[in-house]
C-alpha positions as CSV (number, residue, x, y, z in Angstrom):
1,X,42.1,84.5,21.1
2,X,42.1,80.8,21.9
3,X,42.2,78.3,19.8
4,X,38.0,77.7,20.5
5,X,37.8,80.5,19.1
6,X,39.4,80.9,16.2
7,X,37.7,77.7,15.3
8,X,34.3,78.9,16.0
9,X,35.5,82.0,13.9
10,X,36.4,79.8,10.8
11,X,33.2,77.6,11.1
12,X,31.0,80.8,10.9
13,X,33.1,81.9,7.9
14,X,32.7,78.8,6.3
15,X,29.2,77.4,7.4
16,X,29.3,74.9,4.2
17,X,32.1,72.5,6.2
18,X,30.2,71.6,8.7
19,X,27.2,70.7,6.2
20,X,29.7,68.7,4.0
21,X,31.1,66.6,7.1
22,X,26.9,65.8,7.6
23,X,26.7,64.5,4.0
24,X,29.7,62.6,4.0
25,X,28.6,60.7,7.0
26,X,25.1,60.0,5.7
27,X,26.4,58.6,2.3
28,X,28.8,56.5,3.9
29,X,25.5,55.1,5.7
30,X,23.5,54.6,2.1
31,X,26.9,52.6,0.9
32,X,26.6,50.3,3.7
33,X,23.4,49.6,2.9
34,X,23.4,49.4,0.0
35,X,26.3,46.7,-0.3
36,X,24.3,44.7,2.4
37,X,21.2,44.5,0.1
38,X,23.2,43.0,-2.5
39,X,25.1,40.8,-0.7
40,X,22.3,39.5,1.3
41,X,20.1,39.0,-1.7
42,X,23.2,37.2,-4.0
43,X,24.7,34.8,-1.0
44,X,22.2,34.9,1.2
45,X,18.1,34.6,-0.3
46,X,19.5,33.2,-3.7
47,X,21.5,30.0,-2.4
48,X,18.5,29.3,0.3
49,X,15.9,29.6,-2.8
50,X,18.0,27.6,-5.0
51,X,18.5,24.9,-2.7
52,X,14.7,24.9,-1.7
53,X,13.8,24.2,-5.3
54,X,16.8,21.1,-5.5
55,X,15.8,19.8,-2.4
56,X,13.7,16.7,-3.4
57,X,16.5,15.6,-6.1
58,X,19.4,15.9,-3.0
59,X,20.6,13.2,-1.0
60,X,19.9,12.8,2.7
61,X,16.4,15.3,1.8
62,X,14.3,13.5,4.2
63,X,16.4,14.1,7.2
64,X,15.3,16.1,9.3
65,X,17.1,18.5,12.5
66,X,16.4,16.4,15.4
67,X,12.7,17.5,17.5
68,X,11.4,19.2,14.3
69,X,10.4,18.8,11.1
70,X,12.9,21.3,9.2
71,X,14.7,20.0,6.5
72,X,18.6,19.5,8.1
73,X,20.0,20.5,4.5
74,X,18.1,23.8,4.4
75,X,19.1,24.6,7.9
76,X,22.8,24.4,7.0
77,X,22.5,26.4,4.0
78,X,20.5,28.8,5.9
79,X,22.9,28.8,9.0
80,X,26.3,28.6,6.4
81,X,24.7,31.8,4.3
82,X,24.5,34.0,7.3
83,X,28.3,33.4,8.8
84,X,29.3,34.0,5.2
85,X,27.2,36.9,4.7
86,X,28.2,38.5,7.5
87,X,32.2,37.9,7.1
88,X,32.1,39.0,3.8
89,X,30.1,42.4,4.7
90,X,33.2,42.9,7.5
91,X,30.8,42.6,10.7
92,X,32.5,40.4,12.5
93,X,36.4,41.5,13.9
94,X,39.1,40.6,16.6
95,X,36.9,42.2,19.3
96,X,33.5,40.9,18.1
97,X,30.5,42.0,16.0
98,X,30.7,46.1,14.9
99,X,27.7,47.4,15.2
100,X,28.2,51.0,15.3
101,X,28.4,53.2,12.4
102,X,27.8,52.2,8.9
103,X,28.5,48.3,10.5
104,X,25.0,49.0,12.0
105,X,22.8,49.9,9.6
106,X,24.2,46.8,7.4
107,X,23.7,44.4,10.5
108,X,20.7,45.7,10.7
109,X,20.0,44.8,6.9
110,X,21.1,41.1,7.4
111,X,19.0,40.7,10.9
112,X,15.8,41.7,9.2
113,X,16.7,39.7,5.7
114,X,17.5,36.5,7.9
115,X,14.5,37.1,9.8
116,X,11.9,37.4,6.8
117,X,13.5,34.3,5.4
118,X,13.0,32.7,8.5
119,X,9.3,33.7,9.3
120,X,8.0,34.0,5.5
121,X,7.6,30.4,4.9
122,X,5.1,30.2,8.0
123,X,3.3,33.6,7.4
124,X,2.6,32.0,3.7
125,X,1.7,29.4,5.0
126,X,-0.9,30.8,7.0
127,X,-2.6,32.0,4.0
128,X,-1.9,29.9,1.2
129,X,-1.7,26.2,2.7
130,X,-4.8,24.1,2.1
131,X,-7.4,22.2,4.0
132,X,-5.7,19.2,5.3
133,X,-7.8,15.8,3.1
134,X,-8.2,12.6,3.0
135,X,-7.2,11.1,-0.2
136,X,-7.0,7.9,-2.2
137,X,-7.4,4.4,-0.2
138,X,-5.0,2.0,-2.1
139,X,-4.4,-2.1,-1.0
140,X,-1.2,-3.5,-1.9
141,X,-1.1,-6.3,-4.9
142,X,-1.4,-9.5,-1.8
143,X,-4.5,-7.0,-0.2
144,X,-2.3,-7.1,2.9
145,X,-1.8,-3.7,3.3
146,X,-4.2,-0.8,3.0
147,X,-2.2,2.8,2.3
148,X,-4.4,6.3,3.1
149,X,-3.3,9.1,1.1
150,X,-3.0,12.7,3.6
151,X,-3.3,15.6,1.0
152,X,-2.4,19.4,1.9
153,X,-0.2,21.5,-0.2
154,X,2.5,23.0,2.5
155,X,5.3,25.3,2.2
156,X,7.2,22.7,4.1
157,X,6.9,19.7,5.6
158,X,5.1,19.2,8.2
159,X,4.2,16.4,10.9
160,X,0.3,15.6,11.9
161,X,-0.9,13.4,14.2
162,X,-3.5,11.1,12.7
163,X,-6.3,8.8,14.6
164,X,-8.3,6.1,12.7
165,X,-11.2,4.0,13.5
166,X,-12.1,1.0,11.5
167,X,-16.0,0.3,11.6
168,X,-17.8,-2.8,10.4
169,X,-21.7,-3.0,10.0
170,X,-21.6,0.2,12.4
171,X,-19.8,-1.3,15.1
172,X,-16.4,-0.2,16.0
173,X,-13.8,-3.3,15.4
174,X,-10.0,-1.4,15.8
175,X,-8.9,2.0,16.2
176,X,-5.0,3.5,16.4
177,X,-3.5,6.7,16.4
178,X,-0.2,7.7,14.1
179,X,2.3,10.1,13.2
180,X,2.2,11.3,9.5
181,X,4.8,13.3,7.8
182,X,3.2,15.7,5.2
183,X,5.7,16.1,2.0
184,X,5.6,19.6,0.9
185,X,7.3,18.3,-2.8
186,X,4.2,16.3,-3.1
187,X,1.8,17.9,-0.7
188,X,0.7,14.0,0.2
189,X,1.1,12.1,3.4
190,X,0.6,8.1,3.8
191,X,-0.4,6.4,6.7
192,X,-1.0,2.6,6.6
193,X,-3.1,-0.2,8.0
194,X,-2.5,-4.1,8.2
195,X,-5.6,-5.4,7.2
196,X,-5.2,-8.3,10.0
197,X,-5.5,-6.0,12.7
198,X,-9.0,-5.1,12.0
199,X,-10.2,-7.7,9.9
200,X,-13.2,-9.2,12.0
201,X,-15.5,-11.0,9.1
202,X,-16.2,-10.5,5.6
203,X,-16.9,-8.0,4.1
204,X,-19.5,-9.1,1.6
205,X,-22.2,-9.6,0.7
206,X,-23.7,-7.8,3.4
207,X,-21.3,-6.4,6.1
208,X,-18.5,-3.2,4.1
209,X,-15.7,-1.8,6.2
210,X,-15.6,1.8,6.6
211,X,-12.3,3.9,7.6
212,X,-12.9,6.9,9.7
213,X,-10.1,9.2,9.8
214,X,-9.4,12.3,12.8
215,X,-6.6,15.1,12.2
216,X,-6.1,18.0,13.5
217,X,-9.9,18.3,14.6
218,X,-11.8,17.6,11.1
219,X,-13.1,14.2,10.5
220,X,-13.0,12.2,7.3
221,X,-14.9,9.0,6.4
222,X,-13.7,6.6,3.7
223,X,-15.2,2.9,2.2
224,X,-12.8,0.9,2.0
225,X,-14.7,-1.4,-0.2
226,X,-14.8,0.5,-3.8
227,X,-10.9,0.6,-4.3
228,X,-9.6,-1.4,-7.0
229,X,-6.5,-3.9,-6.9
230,X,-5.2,-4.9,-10.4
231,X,-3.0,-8.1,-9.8
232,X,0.4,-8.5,-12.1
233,X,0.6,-11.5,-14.4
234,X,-0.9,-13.7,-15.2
235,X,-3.4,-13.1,-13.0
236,X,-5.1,-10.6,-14.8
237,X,-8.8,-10.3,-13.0
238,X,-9.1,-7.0,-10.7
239,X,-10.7,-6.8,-7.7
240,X,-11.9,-4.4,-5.0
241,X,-11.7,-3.7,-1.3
242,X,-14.5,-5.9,-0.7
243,X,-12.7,-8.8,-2.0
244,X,-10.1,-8.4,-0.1
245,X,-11.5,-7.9,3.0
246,X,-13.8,-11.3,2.0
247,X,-11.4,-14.0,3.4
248,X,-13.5,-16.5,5.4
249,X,-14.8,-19.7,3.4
250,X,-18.8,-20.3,3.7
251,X,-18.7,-22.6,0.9
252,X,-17.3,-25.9,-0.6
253,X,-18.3,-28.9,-2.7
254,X,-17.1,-31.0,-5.2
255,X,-18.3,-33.6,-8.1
256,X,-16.7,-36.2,-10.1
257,X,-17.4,-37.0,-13.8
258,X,-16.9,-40.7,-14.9
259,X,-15.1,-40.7,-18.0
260,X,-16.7,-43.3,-20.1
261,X,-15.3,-44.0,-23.7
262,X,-14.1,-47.4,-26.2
263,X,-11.3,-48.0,-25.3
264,X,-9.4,-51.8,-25.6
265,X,-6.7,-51.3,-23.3
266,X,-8.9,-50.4,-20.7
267,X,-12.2,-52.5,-21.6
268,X,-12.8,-56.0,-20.4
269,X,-15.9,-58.0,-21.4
270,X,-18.5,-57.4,-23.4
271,X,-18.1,-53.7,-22.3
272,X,-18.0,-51.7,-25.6
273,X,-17.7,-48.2,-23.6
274,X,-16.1,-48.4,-20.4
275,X,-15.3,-46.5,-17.2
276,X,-11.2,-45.4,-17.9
277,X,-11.4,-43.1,-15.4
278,X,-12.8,-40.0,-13.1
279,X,-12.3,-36.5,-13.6
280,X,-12.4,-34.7,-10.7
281,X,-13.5,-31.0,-9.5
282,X,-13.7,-28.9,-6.4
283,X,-14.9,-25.4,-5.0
284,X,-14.4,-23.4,-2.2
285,X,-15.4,-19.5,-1.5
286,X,-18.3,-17.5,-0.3
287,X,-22.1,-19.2,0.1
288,X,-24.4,-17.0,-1.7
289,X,-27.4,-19.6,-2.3
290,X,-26.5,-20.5,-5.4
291,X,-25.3,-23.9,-6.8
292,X,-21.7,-22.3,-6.7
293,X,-19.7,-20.0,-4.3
294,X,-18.6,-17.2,-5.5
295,X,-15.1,-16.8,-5.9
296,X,-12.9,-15.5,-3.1
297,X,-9.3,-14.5,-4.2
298,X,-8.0,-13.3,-1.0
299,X,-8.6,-16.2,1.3
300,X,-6.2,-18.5,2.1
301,X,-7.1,-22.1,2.9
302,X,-5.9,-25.9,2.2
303,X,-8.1,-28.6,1.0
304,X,-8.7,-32.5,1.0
305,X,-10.1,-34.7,-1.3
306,X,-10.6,-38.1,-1.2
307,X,-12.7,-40.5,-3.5
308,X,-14.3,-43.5,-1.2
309,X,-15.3,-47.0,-2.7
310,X,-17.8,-48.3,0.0
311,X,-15.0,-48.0,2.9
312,X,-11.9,-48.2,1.0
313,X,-10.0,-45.0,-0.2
314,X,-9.8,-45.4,-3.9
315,X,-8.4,-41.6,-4.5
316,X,-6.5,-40.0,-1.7
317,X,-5.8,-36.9,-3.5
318,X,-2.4,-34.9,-2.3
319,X,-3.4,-32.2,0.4
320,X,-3.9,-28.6,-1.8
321,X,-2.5,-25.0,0.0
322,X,-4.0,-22.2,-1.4
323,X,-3.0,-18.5,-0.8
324,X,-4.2,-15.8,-3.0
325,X,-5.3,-18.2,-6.0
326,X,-1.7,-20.0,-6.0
327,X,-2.6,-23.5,-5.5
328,X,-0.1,-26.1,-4.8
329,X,0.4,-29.8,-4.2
330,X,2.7,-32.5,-4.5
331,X,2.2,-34.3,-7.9
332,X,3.6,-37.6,-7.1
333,X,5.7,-37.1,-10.0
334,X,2.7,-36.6,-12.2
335,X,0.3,-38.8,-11.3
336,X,-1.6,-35.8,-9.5
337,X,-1.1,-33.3,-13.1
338,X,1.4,-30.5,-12.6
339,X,1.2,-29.8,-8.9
340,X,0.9,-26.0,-9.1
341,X,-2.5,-24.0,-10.6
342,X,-4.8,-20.9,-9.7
343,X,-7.8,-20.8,-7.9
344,X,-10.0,-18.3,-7.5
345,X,-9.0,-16.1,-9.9
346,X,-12.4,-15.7,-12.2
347,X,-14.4,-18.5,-10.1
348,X,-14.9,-21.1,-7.2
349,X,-13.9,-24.0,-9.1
350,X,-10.7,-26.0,-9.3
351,X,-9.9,-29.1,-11.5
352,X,-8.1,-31.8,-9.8
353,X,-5.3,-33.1,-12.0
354,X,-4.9,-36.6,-12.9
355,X,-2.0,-38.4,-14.9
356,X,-4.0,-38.5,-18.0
357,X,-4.9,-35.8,-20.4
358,X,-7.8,-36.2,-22.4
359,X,-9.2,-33.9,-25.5
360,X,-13.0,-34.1,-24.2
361,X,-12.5,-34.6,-19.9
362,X,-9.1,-32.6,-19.7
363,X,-6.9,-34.3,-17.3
364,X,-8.4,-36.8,-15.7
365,X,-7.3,-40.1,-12.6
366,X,-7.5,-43.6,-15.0
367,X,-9.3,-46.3,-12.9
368,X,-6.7,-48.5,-12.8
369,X,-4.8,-45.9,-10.7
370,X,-7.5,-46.6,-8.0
371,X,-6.0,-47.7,-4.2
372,X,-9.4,-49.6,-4.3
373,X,-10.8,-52.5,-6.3
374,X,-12.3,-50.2,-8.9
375,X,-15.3,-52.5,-9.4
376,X,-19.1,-51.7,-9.6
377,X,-21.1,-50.2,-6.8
378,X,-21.3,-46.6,-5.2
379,X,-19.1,-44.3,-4.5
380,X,-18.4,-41.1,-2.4
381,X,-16.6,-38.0,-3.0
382,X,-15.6,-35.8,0.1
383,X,-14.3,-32.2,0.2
384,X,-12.8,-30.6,2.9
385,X,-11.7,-27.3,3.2
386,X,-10.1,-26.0,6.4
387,X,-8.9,-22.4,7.6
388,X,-6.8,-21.4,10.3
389,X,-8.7,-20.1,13.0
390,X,-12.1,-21.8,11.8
391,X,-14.0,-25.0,11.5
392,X,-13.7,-27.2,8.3
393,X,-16.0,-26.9,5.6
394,X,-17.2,-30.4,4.1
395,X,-19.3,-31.4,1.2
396,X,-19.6,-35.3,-0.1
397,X,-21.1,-35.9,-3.0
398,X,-22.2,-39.7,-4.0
399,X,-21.8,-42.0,-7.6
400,X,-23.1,-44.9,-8.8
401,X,-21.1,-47.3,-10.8
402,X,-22.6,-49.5,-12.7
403,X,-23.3,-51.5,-16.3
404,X,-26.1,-51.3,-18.7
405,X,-26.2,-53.7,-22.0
406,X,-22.7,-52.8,-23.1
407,X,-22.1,-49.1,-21.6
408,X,-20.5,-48.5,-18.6
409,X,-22.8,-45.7,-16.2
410,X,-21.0,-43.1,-13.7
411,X,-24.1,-41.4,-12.6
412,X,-24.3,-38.7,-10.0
413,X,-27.0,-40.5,-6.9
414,X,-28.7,-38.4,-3.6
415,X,-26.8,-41.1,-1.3
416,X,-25.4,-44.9,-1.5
């Protein structure tokens, strides 16, 4: 009998050998498994999950694999996981990748693992991102800059493409297009405009600016009139979006105030109260009818005064810059008060320091400081204020000067 067949003999004699070899094969199978699970799941979904959560407090989290928007730390974990994985599971050997035998069923473990991690976050995203919004309009403290708040909660961060149109009074006065990462930490984007690329007029009383923005097909619309600045100290007054889009001057003026008192060193004649000196005020900001503008804290501007006796300059007051309230001007060493003030802040109008300070007048330009003669007669005040890009803005005002029994008389007059 060959040796066939004394083989075939023994495996009919024994028909339980054959079934044993069959088991043995299949549990080696399950084992492989098995072991893949758990090694996939403990160096594999458990480092990529850990690191996912740590991201925002990492280093170097914003960067980004160049051409996408996937987080360059989570692809190296991901990428560093699967070499390590599949070392330490024994798929990989001198002559390549074993994939036959138990070697297959656990490769087959880590594809499909590697795979869900890869697709998950963009199936759930599918389903559980939201509507892509348009959030808060803030303006920086100088109202410079205007920042748009892009709000979607995202399983990871994601790139939109963002077009905004600036309207004014319903006519379209800039438009621009940007790129705007979406944080998935935060779930909020920012996209930001210079407000002197659109800024046209102002604003108020009668003319608000309205943001339009397009992405990804929906449209939102946003005033940019109703958000509030709150300045740092000391300025302490808080505006809105109007304000700060209010920037061109419509209105200036000024007055003087004669200060009249007893006062010897001063007095000459038979002059019991005497003119000592002129207190002097200006105000610049938006025309609204009233005696007053109304106060304009985000225009910047430089103003002129001068006090005329007949045709000789009797004050030629230091020229005064202005930007964002935060006047200045040269003091002459204090003959023109402290050089430095705010304007603007809670209203239109601006004392003009003199050298003297006075409990009654505040500080106030003595009359023997005059560059004229100082004597009786009228007199005219001129304000100019002057923007870049605009014509000046003038007001004069006109005083008479002059004597009644013993009293010196400053009195306000339609002309001289």
């Amino acid at each position: 009998m060959s040796d066939g067949g004394l083989l075939e003999k023994a495996t009919e004699q024994n028909p339980t050998s054959s079934l044993i070899a069959e088991i043995t094969k299949d549990e080696v199978n399950v084992v492989g498994v098995v072991e893949a699970i758990k090694t996939v799941l403990l160096f594999g979904l458990l480092p990529i999950f850990v690191t996912r959560i740590l991201l925002v407090y990492l280093p170097f989290d914003e960067l980004m694999v160049p051409g996408t928007s996937i987080s360059a730390i989570m692809a190296l974990v991901f990428l560093g996981s699967l070499g390590f994985v599949i070392f330490r599971l024994g798929l990989v050997s001198s002559a390549g990748l074993m994939l036959t035998g138990s070697s297959a069923a656990a490769a087959s473990v880590v594809v499909v693992f590697y795979v869900l991690m890869l697709i998950f976050p963009l199936l759930l995203g599918v389903f559980l991102e939201g509507e892509l919004t348009v959030g808060q309009v803030e303006y920086s403290d100088d109202g410079e800059l205007i920042t748009v708040k892009l709000l979607q909660n995202t399983m990871s961060d994601r790139e939109v493409e963002a077009s905004f149109v600036v309207i004014q009074s319903g006519q379209e006065v800039w438009s621009s297009t940007a790129n705007v990462t979406i944080d998935s930490s935060s779930g909020e984007g920012e996209l930001t405009l210079l407000v002197s690329d659109f800024y046209a007029t102002n604003a108020l009383p009668n003319s608000p600016y309205t943001l339009r923005v397009s992405v990804e097909g929906k449209e939102t619309t946003r005033d940019l009139t109703y958000s509030q600045i709150q300045w740092s100290q000391p300025i302490t007054a808080q505006w809105n979006g109007a304000d700060a889009l209010t920037r061109d001057i419509t209105g200036a003026g000024g007055s003087t105030t004669g200060v009249v008192k007893k006062d010897p060193e001063r007095c000459s004649g038979e002059s019991d109260n005497c003119l000592v000196g002129v207190v002097l005020s200006a105000w610049a900001g938006l025309d609204t009818g009233s005696d007053k503008p109304v106060r304009m804290p985000f225009a910047d501007y430089s103003v002129e005064a001068v006090l005329m006796e007949g045709n000789d300059a009797a004050i030629s007051y230091p020229p005064i810059t202005v930007v964002n309230t935060q006047a200045t001007w040269d003091s002459h060493s204090g003959e023109f008060g402290s050089g430095s003030g705010i304007w603007g802040d809670f209203g239109s109008t601006f004392a003009l320091e003199g050298s003297v300070m006075d409990a009654s007048f505040g500080h106030y330009i003595p009359r023997d400081e005059f560059d004229s003669a100082g004597d009786y007669g009228c007199y005219s005040f001129t304000i100019t204020v002057t923007q870049e890009s605009s014509e000046p803005i003038s007001h004069t005002s006109y005083y008479d000067y002059s004597s009644s029994g013993s009293n010196d008389i400053w009195a306000a007059v339609s002309s001289c």
